[in-house]
C-alpha positions in Angstrom: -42.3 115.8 -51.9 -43.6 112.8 -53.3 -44.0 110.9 -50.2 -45.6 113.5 -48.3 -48.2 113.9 -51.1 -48.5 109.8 -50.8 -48.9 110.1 -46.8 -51.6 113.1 -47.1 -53.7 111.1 -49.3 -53.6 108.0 -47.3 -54.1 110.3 -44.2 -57.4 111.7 -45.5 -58.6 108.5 -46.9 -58.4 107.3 -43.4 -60.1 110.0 -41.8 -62.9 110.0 -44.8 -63.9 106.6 -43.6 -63.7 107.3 -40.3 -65.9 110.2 -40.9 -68.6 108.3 -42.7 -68.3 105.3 -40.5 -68.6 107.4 -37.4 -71.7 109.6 -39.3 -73.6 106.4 -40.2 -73.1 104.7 -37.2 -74.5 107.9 -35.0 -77.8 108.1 -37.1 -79.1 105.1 -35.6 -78.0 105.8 -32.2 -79.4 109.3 -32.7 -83.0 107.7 -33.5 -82.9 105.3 -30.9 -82.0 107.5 -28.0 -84.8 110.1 -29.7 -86.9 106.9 -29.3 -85.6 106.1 -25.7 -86.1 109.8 -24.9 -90.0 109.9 -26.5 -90.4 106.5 -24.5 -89.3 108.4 -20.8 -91.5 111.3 -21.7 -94.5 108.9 -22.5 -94.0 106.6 -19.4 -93.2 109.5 -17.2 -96.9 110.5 -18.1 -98.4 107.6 -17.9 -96.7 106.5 -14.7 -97.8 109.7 -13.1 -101.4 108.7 -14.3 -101.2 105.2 -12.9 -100.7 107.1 -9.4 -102.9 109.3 -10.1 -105.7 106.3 -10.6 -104.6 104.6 -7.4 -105.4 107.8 -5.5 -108.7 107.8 -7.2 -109.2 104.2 -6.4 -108.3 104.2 -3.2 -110.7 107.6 -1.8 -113.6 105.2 -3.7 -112.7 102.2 -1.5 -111.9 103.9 2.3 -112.4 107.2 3.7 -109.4 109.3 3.8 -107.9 109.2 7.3 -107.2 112.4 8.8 -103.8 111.1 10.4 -100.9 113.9 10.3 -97.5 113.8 11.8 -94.6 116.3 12.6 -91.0 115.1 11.5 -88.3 116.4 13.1 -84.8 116.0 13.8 -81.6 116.1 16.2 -78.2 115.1 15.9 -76.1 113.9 19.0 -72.7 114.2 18.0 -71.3 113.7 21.1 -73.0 110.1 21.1 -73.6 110.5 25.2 -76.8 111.8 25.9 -79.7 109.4 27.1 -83.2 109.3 25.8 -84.6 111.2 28.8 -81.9 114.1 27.8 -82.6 113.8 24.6 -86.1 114.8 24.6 -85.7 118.8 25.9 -83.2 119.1 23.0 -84.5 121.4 20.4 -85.4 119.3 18.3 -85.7 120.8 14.2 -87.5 120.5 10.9 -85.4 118.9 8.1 -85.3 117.9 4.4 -85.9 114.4 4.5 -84.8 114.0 0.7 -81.2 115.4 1.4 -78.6 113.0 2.6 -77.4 113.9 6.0 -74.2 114.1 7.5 -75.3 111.6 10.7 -72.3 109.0 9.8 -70.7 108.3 13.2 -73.5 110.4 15.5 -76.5 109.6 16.7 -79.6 111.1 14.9 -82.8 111.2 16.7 -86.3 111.3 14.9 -89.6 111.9 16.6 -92.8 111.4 15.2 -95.3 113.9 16.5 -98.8 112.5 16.3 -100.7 116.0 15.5 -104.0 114.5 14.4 -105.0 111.1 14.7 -109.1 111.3 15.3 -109.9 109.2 12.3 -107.2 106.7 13.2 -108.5 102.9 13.2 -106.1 100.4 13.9 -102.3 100.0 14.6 -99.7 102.6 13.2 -96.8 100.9 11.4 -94.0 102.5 9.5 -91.6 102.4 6.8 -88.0 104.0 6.4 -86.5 104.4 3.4 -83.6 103.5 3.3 -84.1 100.7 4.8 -80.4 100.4 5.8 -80.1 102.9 8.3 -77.7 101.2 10.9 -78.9 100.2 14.7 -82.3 101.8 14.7 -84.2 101.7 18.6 -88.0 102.7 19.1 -89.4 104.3 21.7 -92.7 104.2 22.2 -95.3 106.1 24.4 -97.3 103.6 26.9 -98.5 106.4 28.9 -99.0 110.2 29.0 -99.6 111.0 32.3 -96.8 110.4 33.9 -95.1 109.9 31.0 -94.0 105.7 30.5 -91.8 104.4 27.7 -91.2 101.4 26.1 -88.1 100.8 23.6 -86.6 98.2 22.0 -84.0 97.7 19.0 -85.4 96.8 15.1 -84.1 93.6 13.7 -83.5 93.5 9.6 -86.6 92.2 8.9 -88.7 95.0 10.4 -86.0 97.4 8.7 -86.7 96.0 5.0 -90.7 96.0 5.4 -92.4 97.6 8.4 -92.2 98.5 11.8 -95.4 98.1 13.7 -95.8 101.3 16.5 -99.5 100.1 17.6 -102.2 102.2 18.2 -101.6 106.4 18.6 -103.6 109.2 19.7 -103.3 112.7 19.1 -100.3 114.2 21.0 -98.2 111.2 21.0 -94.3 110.9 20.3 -92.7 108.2 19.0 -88.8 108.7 18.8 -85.8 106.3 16.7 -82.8 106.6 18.1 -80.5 105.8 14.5 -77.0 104.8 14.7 -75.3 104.9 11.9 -71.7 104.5 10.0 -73.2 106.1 6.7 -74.5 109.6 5.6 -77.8 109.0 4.7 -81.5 110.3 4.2 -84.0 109.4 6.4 -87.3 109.0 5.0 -90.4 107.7 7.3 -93.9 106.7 6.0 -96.4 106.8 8.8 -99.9 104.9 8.4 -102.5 102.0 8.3 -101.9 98.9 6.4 -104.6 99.8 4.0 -102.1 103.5 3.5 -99.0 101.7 3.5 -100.3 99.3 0.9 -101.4 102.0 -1.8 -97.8 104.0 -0.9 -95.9 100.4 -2.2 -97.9 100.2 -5.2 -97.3 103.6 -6.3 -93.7 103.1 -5.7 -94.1 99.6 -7.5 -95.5 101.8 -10.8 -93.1 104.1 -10.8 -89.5 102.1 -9.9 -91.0 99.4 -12.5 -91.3 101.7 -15.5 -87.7 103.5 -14.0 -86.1 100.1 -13.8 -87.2 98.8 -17.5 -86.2 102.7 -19.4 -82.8 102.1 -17.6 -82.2 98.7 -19.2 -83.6 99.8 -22.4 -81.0 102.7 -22.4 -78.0 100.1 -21.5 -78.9 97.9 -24.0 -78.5 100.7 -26.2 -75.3 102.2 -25.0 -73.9 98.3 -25.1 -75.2 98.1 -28.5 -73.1 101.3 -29.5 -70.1 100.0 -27.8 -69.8 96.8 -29.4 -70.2 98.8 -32.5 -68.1 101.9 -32.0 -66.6 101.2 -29.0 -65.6 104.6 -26.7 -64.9 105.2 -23.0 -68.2 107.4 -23.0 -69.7 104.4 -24.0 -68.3 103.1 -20.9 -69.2 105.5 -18.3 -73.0 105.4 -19.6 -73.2 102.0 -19.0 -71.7 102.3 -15.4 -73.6 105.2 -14.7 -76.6 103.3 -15.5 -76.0 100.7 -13.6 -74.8 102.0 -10.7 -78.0 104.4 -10.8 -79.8 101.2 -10.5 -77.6 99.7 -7.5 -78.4 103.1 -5.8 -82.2 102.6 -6.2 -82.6 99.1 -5.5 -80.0 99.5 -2.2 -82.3 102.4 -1.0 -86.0 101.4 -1.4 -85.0 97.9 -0.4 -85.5 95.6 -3.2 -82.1 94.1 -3.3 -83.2 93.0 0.0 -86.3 92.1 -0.5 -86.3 89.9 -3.5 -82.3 89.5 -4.1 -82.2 88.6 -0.4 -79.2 90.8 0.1 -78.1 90.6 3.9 -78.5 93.8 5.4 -75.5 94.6 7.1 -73.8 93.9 3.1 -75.7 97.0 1.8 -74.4 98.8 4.8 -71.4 98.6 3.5 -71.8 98.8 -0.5 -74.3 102.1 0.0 -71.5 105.1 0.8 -69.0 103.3 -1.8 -72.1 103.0 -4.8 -73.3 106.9 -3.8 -69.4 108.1 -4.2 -68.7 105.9 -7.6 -72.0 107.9 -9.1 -70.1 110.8 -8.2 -67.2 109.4 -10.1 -68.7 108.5 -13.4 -70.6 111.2 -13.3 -67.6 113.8 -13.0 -66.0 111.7 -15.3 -68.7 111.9 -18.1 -68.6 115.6 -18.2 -65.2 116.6 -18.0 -64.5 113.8 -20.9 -67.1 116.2 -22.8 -65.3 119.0 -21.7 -62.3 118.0 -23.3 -64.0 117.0 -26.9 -65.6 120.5 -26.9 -61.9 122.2 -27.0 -59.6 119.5 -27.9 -56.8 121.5 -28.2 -56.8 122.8 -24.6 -55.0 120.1 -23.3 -54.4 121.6 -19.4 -58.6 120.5 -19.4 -57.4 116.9 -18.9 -56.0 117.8 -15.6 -59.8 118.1 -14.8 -60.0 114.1 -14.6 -58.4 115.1 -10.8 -61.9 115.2 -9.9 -62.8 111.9 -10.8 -59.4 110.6 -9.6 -60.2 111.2 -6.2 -63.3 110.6 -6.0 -61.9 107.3 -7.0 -59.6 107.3 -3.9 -62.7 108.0 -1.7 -64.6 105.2 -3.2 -62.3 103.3 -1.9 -61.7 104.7 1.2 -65.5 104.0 1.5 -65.5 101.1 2.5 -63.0 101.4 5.8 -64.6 104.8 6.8 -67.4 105.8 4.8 -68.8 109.0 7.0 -65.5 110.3 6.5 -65.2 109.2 2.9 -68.6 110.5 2.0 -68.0 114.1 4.1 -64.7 114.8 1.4 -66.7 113.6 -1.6 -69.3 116.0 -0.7 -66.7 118.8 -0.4 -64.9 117.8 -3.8 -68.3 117.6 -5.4 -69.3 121.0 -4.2 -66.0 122.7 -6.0 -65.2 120.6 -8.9 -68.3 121.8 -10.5 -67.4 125.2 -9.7 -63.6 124.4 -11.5 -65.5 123.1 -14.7 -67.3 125.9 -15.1 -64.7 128.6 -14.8 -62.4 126.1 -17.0 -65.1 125.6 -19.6 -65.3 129.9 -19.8 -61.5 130.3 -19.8 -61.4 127.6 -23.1 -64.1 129.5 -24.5 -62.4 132.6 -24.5 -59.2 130.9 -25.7 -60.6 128.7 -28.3 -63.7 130.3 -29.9 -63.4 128.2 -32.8 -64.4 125.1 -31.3 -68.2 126.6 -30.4 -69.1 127.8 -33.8 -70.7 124.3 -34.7 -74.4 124.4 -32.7 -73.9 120.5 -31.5 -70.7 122.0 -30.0 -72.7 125.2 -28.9 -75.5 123.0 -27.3 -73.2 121.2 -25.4 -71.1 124.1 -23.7 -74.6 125.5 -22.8 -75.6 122.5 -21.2 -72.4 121.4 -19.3 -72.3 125.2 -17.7 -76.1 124.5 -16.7 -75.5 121.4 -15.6 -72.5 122.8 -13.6 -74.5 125.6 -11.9 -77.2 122.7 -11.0 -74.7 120.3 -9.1 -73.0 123.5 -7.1 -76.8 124.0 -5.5 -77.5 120.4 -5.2 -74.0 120.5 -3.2 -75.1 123.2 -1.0 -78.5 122.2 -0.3 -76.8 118.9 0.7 -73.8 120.1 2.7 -75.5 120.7 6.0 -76.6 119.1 8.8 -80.5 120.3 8.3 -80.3 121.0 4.8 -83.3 122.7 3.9 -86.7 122.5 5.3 -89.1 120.2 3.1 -92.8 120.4 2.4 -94.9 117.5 4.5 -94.0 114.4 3.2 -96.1 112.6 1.0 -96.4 109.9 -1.3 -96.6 112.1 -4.2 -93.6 114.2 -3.3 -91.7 111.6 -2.9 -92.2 110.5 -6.4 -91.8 113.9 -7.6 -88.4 114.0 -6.2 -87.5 110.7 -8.0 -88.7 112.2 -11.8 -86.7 115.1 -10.7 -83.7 113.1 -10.6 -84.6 110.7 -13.5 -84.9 114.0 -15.7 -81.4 114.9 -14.3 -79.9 111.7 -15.3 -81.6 112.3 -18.8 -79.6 115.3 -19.2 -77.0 113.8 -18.7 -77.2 110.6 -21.4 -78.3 113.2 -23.9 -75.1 115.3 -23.5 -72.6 111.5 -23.4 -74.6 110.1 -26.4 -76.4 112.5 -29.3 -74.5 115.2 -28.6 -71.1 113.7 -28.0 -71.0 111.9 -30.8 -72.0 114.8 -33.1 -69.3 116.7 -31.7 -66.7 113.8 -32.5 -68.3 113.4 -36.2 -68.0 117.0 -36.3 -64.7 117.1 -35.6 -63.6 114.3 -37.9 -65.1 116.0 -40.3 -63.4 119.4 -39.9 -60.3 117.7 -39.5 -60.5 115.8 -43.1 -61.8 119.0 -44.6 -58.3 120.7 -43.3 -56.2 117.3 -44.8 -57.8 117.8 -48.2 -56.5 121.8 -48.3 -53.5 120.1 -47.1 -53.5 117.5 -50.1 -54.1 120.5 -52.8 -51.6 122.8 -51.2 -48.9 120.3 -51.9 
């Protein structure tokens, strides 16, 4: 009786310094990442403003041009038909902002020239990403009879701009893209003068991006050297591997890392898959903190597990590779969520703290979100976009930032109030324990 009354006591000793070890060292963390979060909102603002300003700039320097194109699409996924056959195909409007299951076909693109009366000098154009595959042009030289010219893009013209010379109004310009990856394809149309203000916006906004994501994993590697965990871990990978994803696609790691090409070819499908992986990973690991004594939750990690294997698989097949993740992403969501109610139901204890509370909220929102981010990105077309634009672009990249927010706030505040909260509950129960005996 004795030594059970000795082990209690050194048990809840233990767990009363971990308790105040792991309180004190969250209150900083919690400050910072308020500080980190104050600093996104602030520059999120501001680098919307700085847009703004070159808009402003820009109409006081040049007369808008009145240039407008139609985007559209079609997929040849037999790989056989020429250009000449290609053109009666129906060709069809697309969400250029959704990646595209084209891995192994051949996607065409034409650029309808609906307006080009104000146009003044050569066209030239810019795809994001910039590692599409084989990529040929055709060109118009006449309209009556119809002439064409085509010939196939080298790197260079692939990772800054692809010069289509001068258009009129009714012209088509087609790409024929060959690739081994699902991608987006995103095409920027204009003058030099256009093009020039559209980088510099980008420039604003991937700057401020770029410098919030290393101040947020210098924070998370500051936490881990203190209190080291595996969500700790994932946070850093996920930021990182965000950052690989954005540099691969807008083309800096070419550009000023001198990446080859053809090597970001082959590291996109594999990078896009491993953000899958952390970022399944990250919320099932909070799923399994919420109810810690539902232990069937860890078989959740499956999700990550094969997205894993697919990561790998990547890199010998990545249409393929990509094609399953997609389907895996599209239901694991879907598994969380039901798992998350069914612990609920069976553990109700475990969501009477509001940290707890918050966080059950959030992961079944954040579950809901990825199943129609799946199924807007599961077809072929996906659905039909606005006209691109500078601005909507950029948009589209705060709307992911925010997502990616959501996300650290759930691994970092939140879970580590969840784990202080449970250390907590737990030496509360060894102290009863301690008295009883």
């Amino acid at each position: 009786m004795q030594g059970l009354k000795t082990l209690t006591a050194k048990m809840h000793s233990m767990f009363s310094l971990q308790v105040i070890f792991s309180s004190q060292s969250a209150r900083p963390l919690q400050w910072l990442m308020a500080v980190w979060i104050s600093l996104a909102l602030m520059g999120n603002a501001l680098a919307q403003s700085s847009t703004s300003k070159v808009d402003l700039q820009s109409e006081g320097q040049r007369q808008l041009s009145t240039l407008k194109v139609k985007q559209t699409l079609w997929i040849d996924e037999s790989r056989q038909l020429d250009f000449e056959s290609t053109r009666i195909q129906e060709f069809k409007s697309f969400n250029p902002f959704e990646r595209l299951t084209i891995g192994g076909k051949v996607a065409w693109l034409r650029l309808h020239i609906e307006n080009a009366e104000a146009a003044a000098g050569p066209l030239l154009l810019e795809l994001i990403p910039p590692h599409l595959g084989d990529v040929t042009l055709y060109a118009p030289v006449s309209q009556s009879p119809p002439v064409w010219k085509f010939r196939k893009l080298d790197s260079e013209e692939l990772i800054t701009k692809i010069k289509l010379g001068n258009a009129s109004t009714g012209d088509d310009f087609y790409l024929k893209i060959e690739s081994r990856n699902n991608t987006a394809i995103i095409a920027f149309l204009g003058f030099r003068e256009e093009l020039s203000i559209h980088d510099n916006k980008l420039a604003v906004v991937l700057t401020f991006i770029g410098t919030l994501a290393l101040i947020g994993l210098l924070l998370v590697v500051w936490r881990a050297i203190n209190h080291f965990s595996w969500m700790s871990v994932l946070v850093c990978l996920a930021l990182v591997s965000s950052q690989i994803q954005s540099w691969l696609a807008m083309g800096y790691a070419y550009t000023i890392l001198g990446l080859p090409l053809e090597v970001g070819m082959v590291l996109v499908t594999p990078n896009i898959i491993a953000n899958f992986a952390i970022s399944g990973a990250v919320l099932v690991l909070i799923a399994c903190v919420i109810f810690p004594n539902q232990k069937w939750l860890r078989g959740l990690w499956l999700w990550s597990i094969l997205h894993l294997c697919f990561f790998l698989y990547a890199f010998y097949e990545p249409s393929t590779a990509s094609n399953l993740s997609m389907k895996v992403w599209l239901v694991g969501p879907i598994v969380l969520g039901i798992c998350l109610i069914i612990a609920a139901i069976k553990e109700p204890n475990s969501l009477q703290l509001f940290s707890s509370k918050l966080a059950f909220a959030l992961l079944l929102g954040t579950s809901v979100i990825l199943v129609l981010m799946a199924l807007k990105s599961g077809g072929v077309m996906g659905s039909i976009s606005d006209e691109l634009t500078t601005n909507l672009f950029i948009n589209n990249i705060f709307t992911r930032v925010q997502q990616l927010l959501v996300i650290l706030v759930l691994s970092t505040v939140i879970f580590e109030s969840i784990q202080a909260n449970h250390l907590i509950k737990l030496s509360g129960e060894l102290q009863k324990s301690k008295e009883s005996c």
